[in-house]
Rosetta silent file (secondary structure, phi, psi, omega in degrees, C-alpha in Angstrom):
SEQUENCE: XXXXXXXXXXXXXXXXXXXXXXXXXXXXXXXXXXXXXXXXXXXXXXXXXXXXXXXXXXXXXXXXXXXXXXXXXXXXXXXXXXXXXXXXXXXXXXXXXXXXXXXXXXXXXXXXXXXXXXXXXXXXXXXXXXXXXXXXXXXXXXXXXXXXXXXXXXXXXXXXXXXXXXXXX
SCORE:     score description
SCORE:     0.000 S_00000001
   1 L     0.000  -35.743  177.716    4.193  197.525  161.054 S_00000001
   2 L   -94.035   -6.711  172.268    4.494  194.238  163.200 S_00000001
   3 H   -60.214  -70.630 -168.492    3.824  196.012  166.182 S_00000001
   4 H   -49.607    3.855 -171.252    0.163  197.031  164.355 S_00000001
   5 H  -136.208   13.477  157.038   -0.326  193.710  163.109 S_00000001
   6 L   -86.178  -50.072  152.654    0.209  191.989  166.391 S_00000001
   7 H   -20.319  -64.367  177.809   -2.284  194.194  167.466 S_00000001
   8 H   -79.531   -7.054  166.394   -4.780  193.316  164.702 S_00000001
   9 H   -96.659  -18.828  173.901   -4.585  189.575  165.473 S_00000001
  10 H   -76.408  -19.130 -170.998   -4.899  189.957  169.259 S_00000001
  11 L   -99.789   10.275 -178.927   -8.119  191.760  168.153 S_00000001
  12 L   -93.607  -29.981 -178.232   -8.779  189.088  165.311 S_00000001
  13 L   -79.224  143.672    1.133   -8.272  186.675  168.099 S_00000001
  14 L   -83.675   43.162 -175.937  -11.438  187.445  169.919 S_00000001
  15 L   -92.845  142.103  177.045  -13.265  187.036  166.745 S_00000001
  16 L    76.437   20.862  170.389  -17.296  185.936  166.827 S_00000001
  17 L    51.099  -94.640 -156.317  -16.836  186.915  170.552 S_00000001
  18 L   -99.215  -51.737 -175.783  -19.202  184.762  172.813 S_00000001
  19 L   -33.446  -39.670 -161.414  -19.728  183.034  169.507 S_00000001
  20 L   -99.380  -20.756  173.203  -16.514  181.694  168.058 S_00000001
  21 L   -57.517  146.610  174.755  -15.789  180.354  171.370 S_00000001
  22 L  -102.818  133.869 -176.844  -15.515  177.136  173.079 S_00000001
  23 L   -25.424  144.983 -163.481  -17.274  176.407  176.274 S_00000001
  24 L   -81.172  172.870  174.150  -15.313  176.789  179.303 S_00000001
  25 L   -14.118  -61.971 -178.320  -13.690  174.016  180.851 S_00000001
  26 L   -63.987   -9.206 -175.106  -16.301  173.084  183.070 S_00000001
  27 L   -85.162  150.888 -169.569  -18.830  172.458  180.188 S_00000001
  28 L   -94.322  176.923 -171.800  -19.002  169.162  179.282 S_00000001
  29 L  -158.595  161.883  178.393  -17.882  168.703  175.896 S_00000001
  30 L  -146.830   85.735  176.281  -16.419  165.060  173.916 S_00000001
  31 L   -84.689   -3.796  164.562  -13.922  166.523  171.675 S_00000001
  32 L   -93.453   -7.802  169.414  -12.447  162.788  171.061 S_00000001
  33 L   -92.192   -9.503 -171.125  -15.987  161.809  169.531 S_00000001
  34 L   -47.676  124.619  162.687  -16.121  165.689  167.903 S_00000001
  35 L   -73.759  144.790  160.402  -16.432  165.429  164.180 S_00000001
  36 L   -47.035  164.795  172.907  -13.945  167.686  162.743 S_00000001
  37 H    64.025 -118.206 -175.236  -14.355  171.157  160.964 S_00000001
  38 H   -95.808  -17.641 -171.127  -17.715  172.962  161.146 S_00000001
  39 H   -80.891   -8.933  152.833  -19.518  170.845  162.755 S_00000001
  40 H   -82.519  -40.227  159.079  -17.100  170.887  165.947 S_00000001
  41 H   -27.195  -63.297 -175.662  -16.841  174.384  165.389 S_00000001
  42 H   -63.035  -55.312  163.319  -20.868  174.426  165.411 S_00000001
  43 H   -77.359   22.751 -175.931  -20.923  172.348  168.551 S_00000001
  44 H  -116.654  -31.738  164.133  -18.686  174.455  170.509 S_00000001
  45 H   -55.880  -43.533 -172.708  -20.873  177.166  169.398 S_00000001
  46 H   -65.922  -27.044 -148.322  -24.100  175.424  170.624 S_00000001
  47 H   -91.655  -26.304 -148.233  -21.973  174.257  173.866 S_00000001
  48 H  -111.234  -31.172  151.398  -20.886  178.155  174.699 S_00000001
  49 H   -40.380  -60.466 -170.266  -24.887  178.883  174.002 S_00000001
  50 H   -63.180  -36.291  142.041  -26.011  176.478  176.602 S_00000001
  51 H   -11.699  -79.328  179.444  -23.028  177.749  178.710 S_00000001
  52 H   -51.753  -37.370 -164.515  -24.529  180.756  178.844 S_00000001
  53 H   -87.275  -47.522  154.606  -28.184  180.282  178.965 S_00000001
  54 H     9.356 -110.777  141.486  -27.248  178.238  182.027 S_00000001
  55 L   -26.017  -27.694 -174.886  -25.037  180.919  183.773 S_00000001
  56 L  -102.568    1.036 -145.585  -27.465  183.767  183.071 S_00000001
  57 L    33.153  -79.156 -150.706  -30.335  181.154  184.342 S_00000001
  58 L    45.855  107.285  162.185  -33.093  182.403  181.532 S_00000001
  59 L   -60.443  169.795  165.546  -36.440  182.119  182.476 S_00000001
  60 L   -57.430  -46.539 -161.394  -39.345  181.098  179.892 S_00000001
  61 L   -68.862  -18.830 -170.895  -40.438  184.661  179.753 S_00000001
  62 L   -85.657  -17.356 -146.390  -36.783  185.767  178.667 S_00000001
  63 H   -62.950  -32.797 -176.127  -36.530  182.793  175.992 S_00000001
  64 H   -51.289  -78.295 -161.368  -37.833  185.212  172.910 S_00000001
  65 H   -67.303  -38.370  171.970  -34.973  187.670  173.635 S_00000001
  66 H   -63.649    3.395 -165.805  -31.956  184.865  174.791 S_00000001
  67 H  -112.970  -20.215  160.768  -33.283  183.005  171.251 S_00000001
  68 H   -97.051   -7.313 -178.204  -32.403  186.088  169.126 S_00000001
  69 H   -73.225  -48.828 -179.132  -29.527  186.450  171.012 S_00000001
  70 L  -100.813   -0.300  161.610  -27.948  183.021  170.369 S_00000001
  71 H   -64.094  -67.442  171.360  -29.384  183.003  166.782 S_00000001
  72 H   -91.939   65.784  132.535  -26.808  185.699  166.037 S_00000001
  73 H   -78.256  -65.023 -172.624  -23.950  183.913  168.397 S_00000001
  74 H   -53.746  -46.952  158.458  -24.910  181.411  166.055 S_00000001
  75 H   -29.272  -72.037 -164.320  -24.904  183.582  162.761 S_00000001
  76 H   -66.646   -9.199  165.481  -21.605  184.852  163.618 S_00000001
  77 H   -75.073  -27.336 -170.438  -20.145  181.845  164.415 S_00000001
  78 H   -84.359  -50.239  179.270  -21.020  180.789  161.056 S_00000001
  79 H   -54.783  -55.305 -179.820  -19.506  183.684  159.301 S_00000001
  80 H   -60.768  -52.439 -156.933  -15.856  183.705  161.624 S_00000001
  81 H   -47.019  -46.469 -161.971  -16.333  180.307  160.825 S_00000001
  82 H   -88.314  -85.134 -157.138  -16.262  180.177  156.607 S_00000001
  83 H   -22.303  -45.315  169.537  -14.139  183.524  156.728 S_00000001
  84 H   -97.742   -8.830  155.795  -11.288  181.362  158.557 S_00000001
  85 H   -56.262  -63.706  168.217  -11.975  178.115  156.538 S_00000001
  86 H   -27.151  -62.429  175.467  -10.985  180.802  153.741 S_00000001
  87 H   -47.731  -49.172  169.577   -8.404  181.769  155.279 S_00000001
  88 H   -56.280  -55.469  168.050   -7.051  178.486  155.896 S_00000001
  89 H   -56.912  -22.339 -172.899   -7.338  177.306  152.151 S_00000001
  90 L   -76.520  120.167  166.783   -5.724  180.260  150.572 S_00000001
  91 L  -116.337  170.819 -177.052   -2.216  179.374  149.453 S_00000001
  92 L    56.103   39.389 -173.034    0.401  181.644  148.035 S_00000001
  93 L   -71.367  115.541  176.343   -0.974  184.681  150.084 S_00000001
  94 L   -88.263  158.422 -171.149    0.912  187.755  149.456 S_00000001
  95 H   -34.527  -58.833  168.935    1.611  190.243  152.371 S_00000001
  96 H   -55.836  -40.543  170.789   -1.330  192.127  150.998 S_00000001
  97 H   -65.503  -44.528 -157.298   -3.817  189.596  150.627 S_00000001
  98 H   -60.729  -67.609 -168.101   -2.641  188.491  154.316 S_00000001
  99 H   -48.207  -61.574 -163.466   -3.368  192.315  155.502 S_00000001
 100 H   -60.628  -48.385 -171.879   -6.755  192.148  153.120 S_00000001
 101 H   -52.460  -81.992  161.740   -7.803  189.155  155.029 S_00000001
 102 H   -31.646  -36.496  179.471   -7.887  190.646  158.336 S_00000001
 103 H   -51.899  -62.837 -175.992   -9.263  193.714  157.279 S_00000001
 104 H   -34.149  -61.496 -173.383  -12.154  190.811  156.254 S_00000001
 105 H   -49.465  -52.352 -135.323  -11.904  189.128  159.807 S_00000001
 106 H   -72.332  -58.921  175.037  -11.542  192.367  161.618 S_00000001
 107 H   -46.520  -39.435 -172.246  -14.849  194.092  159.496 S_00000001
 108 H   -67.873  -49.488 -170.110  -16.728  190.643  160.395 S_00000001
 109 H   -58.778  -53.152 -165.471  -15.690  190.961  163.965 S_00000001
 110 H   -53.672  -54.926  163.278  -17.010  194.328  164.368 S_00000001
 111 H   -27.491  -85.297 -155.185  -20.265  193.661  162.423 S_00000001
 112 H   -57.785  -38.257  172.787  -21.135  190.822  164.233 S_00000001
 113 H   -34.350  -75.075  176.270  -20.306  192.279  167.761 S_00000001
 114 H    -5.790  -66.472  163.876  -22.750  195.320  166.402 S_00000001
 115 H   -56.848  -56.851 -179.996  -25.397  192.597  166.096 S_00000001
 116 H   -78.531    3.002  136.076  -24.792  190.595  169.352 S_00000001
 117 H   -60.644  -44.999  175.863  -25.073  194.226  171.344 S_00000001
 118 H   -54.297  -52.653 -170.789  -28.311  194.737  169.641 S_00000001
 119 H  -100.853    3.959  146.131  -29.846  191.827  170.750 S_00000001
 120 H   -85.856    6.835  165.588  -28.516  191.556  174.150 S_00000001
 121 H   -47.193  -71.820 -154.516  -29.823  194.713  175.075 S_00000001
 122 H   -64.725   -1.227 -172.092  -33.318  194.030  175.452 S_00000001
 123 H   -80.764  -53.216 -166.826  -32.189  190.383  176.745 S_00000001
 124 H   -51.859  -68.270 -125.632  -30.001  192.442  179.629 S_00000001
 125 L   -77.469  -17.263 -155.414  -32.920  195.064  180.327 S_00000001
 126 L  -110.247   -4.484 -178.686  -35.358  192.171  180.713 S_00000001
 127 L   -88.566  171.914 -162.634  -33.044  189.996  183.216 S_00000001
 128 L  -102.828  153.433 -169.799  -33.348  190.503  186.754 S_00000001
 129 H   -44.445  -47.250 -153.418  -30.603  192.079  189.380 S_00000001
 130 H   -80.337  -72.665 -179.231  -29.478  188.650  190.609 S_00000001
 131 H   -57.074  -27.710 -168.743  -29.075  187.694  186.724 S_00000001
 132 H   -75.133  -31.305  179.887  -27.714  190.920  185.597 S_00000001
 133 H   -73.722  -38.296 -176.145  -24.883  190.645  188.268 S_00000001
 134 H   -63.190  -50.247  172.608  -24.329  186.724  186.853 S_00000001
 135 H   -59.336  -50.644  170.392  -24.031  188.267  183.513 S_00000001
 136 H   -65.337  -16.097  173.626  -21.573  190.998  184.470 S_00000001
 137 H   -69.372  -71.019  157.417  -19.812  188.866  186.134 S_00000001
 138 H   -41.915  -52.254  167.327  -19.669  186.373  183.509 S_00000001
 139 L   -73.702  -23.142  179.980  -18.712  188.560  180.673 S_00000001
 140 L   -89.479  -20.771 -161.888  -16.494  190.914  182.812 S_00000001
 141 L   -70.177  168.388 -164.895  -14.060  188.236  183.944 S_00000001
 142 L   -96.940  136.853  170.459  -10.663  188.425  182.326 S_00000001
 143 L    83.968   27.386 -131.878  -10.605  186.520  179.068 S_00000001
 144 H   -87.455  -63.919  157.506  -14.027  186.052  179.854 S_00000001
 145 H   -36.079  -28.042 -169.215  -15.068  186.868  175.681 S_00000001
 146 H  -139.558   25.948 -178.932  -13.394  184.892  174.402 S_00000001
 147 L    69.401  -11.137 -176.132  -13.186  181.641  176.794 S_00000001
 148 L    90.750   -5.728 -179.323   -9.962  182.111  177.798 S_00000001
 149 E  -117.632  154.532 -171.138   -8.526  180.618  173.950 S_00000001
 150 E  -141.490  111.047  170.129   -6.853  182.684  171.732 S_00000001
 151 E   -88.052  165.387 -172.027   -6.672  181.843  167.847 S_00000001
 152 L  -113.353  147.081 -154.878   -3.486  181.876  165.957 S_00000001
 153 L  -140.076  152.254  171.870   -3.720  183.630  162.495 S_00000001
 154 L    92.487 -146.481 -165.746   -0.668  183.551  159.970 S_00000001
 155 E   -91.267  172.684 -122.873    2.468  182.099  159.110 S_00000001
 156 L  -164.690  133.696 -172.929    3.897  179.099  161.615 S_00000001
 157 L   -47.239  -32.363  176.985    7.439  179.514  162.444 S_00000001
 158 L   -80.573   20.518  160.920    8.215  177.243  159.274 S_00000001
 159 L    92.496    4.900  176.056    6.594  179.944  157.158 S_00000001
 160 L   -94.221  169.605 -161.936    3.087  177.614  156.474 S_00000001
 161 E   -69.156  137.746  138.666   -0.353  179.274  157.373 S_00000001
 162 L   -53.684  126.931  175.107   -1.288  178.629  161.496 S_00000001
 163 L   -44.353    3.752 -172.360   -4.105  176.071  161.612 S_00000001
 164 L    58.265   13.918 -165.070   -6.900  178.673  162.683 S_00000001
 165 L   -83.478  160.207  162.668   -7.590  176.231  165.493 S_00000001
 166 E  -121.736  132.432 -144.371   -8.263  177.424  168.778 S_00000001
 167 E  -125.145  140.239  172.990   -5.671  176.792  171.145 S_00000001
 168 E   -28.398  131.901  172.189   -4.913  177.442  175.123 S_00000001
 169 L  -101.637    0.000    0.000   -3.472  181.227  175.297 S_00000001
């Protein structure tokens, strides 16, 4: 049972994908002026957008298909986003509810992947060899989905709820 639910948090941990993520290193970012909560959540999304749009270079002619593309990055960042505010707020979580949550996370995760595959199809099909190798490249790299951060989901060695933050793995 804790093997399977170590399991379901490393795959809870990649949650909103390209989405939930924060820009890599190299992006600039000012996380000591960052408001707290969604809206640094919400700029880390927009930062791991721009990241991207960058990195892939995107031409004008592509902008239609990268702009449905980072609409749902953005959706689903909004969704992992309230789903682990929830998460965070819930006290007195029994074992079950804990399990039911994930399920929640997990279902979300999947969804939203579903959706960001849809619309980077026709974004990929419409990018050019030289971009398509920057994208596999980008996306292929190890930890590459998820930035390289890994959230922490559950109890805290003193038994309280892990901050949902996302933290160096």
């Amino acid at each position: 049972m804790k093997k399977a639910l170590v399991m379901l948090a490393t795959a809870v941990s990649m949650s909103g994908a390209f989405a939930q993520t924060s820009a890599p290193a190299s992006a600039p970012t000012s996380a000591a002026s960052a408001p707290a909560g969604k809206a640094g959540h919400e700029r880390n999304v927009e930062d791991r957008i721009a990241y991207l749009h960058a990195q892939l270079k995107i031409t004008p002619a592509q902008e239609t298909q990268w702009n449905a593309f980072a609409d749902v990055m953005r959706s689903n960042g909004e969704t992992m986003g309230q789903l682990f505010q929830q998460r965070k707020a819930a006290t007195n979580v029994t074992a079950l509810d804990d399990m039911k949550q994930y399920a929640t996370i997990a279902q979300a995760h999947a969804d939203g992947m579903k959706k960001l595959v849809d619309t980077f199809d026709p974004l990929y099909s419409s990018l050019s060899p030289e971009q398509k190798k920057l994208a596999d490249a980008t996306f292929h790299q190890p930890g590459a989905v998820d930035g390289g951060h890994r959230h922490h989901h559950g109890k805290g060695k003193a038994g309280t709820r892990a901050s949902d933050e996302t933290v160096k793995g």
